[in-house]
N, CA, C and O of each residue as an XYZ file, in Angstrom:
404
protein
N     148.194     81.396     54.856
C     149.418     82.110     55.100
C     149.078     83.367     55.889
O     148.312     84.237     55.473
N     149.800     83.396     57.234
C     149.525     84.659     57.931
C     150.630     85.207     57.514
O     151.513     84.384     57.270
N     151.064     86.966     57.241
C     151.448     87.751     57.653
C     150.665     89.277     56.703
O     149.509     89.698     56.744
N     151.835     89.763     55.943
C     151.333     91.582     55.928
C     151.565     91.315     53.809
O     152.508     90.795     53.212
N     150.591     91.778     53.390
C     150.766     92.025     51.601
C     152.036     93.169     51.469
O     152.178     94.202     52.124
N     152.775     92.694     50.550
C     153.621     94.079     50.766
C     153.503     94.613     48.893
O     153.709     95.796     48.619
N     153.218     93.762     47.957
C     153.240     94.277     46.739
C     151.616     93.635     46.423
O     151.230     92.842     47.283
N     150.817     93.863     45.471
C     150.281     93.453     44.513
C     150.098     93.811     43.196
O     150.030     94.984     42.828
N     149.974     92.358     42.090
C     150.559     92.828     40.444
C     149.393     93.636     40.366
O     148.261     93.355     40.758
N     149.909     94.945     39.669
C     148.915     95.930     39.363
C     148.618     95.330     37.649
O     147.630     95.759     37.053
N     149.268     94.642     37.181
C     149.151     94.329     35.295
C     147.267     93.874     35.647
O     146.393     94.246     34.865
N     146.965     93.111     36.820
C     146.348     92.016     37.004
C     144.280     92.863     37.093
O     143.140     92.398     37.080
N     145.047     94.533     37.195
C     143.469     94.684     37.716
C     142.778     95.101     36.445
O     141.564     95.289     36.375
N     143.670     95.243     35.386
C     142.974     95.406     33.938
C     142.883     94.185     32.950
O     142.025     93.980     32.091
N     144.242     93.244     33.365
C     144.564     91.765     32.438
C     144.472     91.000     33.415
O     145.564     90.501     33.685
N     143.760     90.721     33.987
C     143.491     88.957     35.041
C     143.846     87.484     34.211
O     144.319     86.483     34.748
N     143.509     87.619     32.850
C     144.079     86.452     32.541
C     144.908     86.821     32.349
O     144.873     87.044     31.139
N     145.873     87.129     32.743
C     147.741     86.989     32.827
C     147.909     86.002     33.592
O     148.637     85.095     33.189
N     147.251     85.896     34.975
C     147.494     85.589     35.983
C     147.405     83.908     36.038
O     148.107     83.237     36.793
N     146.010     83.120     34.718
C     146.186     82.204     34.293
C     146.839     81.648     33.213
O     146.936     80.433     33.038
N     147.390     82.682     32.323
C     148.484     82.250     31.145
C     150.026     82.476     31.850
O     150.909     81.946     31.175
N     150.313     82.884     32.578
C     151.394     83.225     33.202
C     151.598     83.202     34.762
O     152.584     83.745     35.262
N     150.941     82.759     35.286
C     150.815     82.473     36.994
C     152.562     82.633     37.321
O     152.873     83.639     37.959
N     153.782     81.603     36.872
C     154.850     81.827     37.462
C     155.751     83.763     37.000
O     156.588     84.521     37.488
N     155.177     83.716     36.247
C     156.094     85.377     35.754
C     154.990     86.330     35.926
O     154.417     86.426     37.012
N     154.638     87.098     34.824
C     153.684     88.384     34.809
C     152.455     88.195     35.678
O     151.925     89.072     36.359
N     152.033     86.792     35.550
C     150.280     86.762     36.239
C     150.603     86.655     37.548
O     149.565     86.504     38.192
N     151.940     86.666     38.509
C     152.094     86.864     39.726
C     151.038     87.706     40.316
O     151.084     88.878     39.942
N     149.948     87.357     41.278
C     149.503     87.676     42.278
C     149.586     88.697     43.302
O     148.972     89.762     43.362
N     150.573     88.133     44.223
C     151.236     89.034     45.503
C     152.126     88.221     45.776
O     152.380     87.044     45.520
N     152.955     89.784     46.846
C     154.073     88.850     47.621
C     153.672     89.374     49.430
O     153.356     90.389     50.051
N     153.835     88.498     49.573
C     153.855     88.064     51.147
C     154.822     88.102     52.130
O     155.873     87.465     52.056
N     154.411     89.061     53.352
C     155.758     88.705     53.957
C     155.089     88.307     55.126
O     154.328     89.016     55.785
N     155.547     86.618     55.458
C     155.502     85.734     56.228
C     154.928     86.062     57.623
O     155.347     87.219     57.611
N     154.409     85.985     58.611
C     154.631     86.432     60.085
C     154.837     85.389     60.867
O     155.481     85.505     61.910
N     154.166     83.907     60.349
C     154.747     83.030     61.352
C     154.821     81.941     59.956
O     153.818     81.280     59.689
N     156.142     81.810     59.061
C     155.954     80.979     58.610
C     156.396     79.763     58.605
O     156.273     79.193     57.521
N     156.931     79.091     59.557
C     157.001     78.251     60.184
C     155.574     77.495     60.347
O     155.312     76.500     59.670
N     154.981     77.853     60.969
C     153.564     77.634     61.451
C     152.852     77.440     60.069
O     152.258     76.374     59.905
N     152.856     78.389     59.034
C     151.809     78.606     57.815
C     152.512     77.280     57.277
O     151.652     76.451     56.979
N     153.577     76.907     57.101
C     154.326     75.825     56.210
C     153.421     74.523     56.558
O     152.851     73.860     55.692
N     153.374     74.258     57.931
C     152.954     73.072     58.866
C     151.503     72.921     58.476
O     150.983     71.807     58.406
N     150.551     74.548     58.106
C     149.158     74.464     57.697
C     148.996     73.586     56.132
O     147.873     73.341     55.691
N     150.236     73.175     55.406
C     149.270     73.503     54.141
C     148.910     72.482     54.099
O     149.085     71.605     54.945
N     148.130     72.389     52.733
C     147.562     71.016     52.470
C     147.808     70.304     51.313
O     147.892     70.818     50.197
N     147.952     68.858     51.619
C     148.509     68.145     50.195
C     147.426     66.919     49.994
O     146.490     66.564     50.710
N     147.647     66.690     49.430
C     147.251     65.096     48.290
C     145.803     65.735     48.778
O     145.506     66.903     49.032
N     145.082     64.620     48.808
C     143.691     64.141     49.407
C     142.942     65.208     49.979
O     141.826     65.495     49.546
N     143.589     65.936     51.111
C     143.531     67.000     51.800
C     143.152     68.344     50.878
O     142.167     69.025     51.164
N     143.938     68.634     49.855
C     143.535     69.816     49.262
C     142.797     69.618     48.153
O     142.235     70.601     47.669
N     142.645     68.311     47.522
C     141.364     68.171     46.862
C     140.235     68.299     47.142
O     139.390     68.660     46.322
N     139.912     67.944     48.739
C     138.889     68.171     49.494
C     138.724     69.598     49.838
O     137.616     70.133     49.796
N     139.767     70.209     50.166
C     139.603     71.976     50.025
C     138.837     72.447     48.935
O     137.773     73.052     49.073
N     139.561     72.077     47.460
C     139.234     72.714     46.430
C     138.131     72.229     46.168
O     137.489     73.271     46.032
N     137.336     71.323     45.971
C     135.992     70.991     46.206
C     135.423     71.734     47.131
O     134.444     72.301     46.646
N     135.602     72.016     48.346
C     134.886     72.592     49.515
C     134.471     74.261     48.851
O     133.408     74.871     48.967
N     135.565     74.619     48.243
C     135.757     76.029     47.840
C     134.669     76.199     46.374
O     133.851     77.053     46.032
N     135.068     75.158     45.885
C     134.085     74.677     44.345
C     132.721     75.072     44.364
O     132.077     75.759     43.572
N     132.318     74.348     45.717
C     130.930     74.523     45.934
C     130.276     75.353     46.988
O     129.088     75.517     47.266
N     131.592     75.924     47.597
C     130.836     77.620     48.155
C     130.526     78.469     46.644
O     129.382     78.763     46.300
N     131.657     78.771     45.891
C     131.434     79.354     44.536
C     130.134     79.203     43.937
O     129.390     80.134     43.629
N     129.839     77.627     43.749
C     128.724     77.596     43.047
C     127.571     78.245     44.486
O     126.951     79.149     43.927
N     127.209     78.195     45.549
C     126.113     78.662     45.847
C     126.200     79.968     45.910
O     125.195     80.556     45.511
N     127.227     80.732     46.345
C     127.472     82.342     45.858
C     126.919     82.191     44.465
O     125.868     82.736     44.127
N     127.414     81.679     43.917
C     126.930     82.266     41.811
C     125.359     82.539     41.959
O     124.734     83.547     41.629
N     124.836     81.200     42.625
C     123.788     80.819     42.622
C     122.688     81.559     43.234
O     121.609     81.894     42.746
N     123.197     81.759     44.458
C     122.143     82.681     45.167
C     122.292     84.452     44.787
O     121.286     85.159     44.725
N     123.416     84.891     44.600
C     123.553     86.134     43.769
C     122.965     86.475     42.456
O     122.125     87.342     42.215
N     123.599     85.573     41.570
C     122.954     85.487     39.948
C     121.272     85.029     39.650
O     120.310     85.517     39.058
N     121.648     83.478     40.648
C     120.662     82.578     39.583
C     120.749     81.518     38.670
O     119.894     80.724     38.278
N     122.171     81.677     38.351
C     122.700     80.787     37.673
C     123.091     79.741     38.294
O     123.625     80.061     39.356
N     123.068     78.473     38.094
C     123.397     77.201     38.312
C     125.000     76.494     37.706
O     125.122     75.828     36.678
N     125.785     76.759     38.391
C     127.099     76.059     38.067
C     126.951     74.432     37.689
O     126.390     73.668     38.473
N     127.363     74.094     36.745
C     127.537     72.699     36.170
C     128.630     72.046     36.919
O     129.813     72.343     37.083
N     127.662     70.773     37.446
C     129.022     69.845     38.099
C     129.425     68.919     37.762
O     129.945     68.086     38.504
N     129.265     68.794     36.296
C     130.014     68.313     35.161
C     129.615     68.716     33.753
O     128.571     69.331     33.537
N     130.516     68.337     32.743
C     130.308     68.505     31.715
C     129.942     69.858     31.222
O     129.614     69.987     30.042
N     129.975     71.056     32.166
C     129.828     72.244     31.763
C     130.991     73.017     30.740
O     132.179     72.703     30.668
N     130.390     73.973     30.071
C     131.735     74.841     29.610
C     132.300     75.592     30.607
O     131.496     76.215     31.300
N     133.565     75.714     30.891
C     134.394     76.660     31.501
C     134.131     77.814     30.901
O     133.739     77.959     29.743
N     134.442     78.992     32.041
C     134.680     80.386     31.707
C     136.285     80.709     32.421
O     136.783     80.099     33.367
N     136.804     81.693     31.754
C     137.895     81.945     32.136
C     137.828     82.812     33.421
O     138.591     82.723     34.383
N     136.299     84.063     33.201
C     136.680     84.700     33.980
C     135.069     84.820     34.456
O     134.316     85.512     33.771
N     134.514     84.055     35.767
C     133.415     84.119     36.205
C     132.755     85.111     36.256
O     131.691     85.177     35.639
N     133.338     86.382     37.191
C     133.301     87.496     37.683
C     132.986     88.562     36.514
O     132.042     89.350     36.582
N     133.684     88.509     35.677
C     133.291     89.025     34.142
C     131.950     88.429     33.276
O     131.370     88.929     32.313
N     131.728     87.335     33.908
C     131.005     87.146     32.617
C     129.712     86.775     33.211
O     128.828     86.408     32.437
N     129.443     86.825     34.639
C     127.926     86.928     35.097
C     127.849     88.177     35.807
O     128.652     88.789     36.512
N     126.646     88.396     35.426
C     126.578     90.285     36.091
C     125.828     89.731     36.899
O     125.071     88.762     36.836
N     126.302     90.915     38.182
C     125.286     90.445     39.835
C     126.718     90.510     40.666
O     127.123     91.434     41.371
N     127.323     89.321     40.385
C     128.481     89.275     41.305
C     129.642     90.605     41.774
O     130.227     91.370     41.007
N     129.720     90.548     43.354
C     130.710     92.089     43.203
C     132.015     91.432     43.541
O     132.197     90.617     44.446
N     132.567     91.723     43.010
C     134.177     91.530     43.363
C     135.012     91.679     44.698
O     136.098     91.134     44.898
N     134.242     92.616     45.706
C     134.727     92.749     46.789
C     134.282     91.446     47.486
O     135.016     90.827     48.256
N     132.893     91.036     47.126
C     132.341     89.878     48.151
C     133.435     88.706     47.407
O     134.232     88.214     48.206
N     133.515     88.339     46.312
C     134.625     87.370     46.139
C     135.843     87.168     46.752
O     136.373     86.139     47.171
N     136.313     88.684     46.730
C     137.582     88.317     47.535
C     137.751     88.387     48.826
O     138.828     88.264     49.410
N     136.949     88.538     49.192
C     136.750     88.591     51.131
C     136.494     87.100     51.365
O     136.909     86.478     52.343
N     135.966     86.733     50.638
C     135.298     84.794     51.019
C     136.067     84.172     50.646
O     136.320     83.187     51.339
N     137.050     84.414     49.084
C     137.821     83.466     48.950
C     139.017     83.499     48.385
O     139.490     82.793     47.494
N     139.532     84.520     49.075
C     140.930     85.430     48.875
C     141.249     85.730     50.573
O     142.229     86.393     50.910
């Protein structure tokens, strides 16, 4: 989505899991105002297509974890963490969201 951030949830920079217990109300994100959205609509991706994204994205994550930490992301059968970023020290938050924000 191209255009300009015009709000972001401030609840989110002390409670982040809001954002996964509540994604449609309180854990709102941002709002966006469009610049060509016409165009951004035509970008997105469905079925097949964005599984292959989210995989693609899966496993940039794991080599960031990896080459930052040390730690080895499980590509199966691992336990989930809610909140990566919290719970391995090394990682900075700015490099997360520049790569995948």
């Amino acid at each position: 989505m191209d255009g300009t951030v015009l709000a972001v949830n401030p609840k989110l920079q002390y409670h982040a899991e809001i954002a996964n217990a509540d994604p449609y109300n309180d854990g709102w994100l941002m709002l966006i105002q469009p610049s060509k959205l016409r165009t951004s609509l035509k970008n997105l991706l469905f079925g097949t297509e964005s599984l292959a994204w989210f995989d693609d994205q899966a496993n940039q994550l794991s080599q960031v974890v990896h080459k930052t930490t040390g730690y080895a992301m499980a590509a199966a059968g691992g336990e989930m963490v809610k909140d990566i970023y919290g719970t391995l020290p090394g990682l900075n938050w700015d490099d997360l969201v520049q790569q995948f924000l």
